[in-house]
C-alpha positions in Angstrom: -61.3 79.2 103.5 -64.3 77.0 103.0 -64.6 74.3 106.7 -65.7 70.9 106.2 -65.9 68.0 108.8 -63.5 64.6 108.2 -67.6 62.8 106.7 -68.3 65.8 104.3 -64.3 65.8 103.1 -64.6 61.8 102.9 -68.0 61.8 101.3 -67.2 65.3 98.5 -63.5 64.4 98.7 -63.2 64.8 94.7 -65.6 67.5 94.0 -63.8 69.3 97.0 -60.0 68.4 95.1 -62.1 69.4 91.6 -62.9 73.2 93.4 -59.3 73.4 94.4 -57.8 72.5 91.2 -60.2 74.8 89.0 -61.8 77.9 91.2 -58.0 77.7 93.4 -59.7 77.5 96.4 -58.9 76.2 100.0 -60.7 74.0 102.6 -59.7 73.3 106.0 -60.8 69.9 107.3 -62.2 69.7 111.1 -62.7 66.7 113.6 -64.9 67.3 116.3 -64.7 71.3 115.4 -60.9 71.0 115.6 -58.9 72.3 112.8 -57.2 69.1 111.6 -56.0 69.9 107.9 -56.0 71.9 105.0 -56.8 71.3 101.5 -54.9 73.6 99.5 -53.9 73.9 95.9 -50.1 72.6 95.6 -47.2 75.6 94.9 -44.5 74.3 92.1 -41.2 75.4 92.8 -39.8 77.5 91.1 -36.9 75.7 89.4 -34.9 78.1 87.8 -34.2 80.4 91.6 -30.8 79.4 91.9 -30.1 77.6 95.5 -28.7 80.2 98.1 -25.9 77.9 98.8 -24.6 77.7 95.9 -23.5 81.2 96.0 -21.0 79.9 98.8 -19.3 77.6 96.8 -16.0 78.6 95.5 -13.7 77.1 93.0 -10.1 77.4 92.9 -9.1 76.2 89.7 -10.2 76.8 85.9 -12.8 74.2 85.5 -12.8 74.1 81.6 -8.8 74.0 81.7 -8.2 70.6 80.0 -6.1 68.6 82.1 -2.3 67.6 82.1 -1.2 64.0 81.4 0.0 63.5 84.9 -3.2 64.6 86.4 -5.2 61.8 85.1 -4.6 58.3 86.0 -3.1 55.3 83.5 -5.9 53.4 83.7 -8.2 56.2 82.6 -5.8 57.7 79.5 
């Protein structure tokens, strides 16, 4: 990781987001000498990991089970 001070950052901000986005690499921004942030390039998730909590859930019933006339209210039939 590359360190630049809060001016240079301000001053280079988009040729320092334009080496981040193509050449993948990282800066880490200083006030004073004092680590302050880092420039990084951003992580997608990854959407199709299912959730670990979902593996908790359990379901009781048949969802596709079509239901009974009874179990649906008149105003909806």
């Amino acid at each position: 990781m590359k360190t630049v001070n809060v001016h240079e950052a301000k001053t280079n901000f988009s040729s320092l987001l334009a080496a981040v986005e193509t050449a993948g690499g990282s800066f880490i921004i200083c006030r004073n000498g004092e680590p302050v942030a880092d420039l990084v390039p951003h992580k997608c998730a990854n959407r199709l990991r299912v959730h670990p909590e979902l593996s908790r859930i359990r379901i009781q019933y048949n969802p596709i089970e079509p239901a009974s006339e009874t179990e649906w209210p008149k105003k909806f039939r």
